[in-house]
N, C-alpha and C positions, 0 to 999 in steps of 0.2 A: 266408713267415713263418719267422722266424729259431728256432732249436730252444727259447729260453728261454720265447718267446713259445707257441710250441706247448705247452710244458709248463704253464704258467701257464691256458692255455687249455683245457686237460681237467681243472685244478684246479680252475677256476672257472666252471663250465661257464653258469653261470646271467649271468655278465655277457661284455661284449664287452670284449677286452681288446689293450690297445697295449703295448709296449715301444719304450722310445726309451732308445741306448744313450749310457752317459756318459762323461764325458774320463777321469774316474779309474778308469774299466773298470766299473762298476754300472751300475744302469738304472732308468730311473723308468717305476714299473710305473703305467699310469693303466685301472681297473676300472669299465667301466660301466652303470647298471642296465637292466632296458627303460622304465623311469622316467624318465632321462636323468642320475641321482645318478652323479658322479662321485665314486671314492674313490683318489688317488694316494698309492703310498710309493716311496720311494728304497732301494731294497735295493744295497747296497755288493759289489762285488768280492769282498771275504771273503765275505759271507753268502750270493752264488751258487756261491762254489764250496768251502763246508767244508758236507757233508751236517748236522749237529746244527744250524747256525746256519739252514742253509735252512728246514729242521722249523721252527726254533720262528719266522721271518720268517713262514712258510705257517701256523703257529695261529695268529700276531700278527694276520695278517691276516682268517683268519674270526673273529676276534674282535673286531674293530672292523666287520665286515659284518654281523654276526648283530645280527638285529634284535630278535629277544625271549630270554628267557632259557632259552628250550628249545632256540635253535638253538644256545648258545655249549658247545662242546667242552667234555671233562667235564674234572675236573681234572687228575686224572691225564696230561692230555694237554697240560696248559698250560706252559709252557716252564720259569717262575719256581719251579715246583715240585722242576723233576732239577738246575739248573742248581748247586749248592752243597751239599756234606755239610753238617751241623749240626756249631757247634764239641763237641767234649768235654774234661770239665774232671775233674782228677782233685786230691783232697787228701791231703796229709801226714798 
């Protein structure tokens, strides 16, 4: 088990999960349940290896797994929220 794959695997403890690695250096992560629901993403070469990008790939993720709205991360922790200061406008 290759280390990305191990990592992924104590994130996601509740599904079985694959890594199959890709040309442009990324990996298509395929998660799945004891259901047999498959949920695949492509995480890019940047996104494994710049820690912020990885974070908000790993909320990206339980947030399209989270089935009701009690499982989905609070906001505070949702990526769209840190990602940009708000502009400020000043007048003459």
């Amino acid at each position: 088990m290759s280390l990305i794959q191990e990592k992924f695997a104590s994130l996601f403890s509740n599904y079985t999960v694959n890594v199959k690695p890709r040309p442009d250096g990324g990996v298509l992560l395929t998660l799945c349940d004891s259901e047999g629901k498959q949920t695949q993403r492509v995480i890019s070469y940047a996104q494994l290896h710049t820690a912020e990008q990885l974070t908000w790939v790993i909320s990206a993720i339980r947030r399209d797994l989270a089935g009701t709205a009690d499982e989905l991360p609070t906001i505070s922790l949702l990526q769209s929220q840190h990602r940009f200061a708000l502009p400020t406008y000043h007048t003459r």
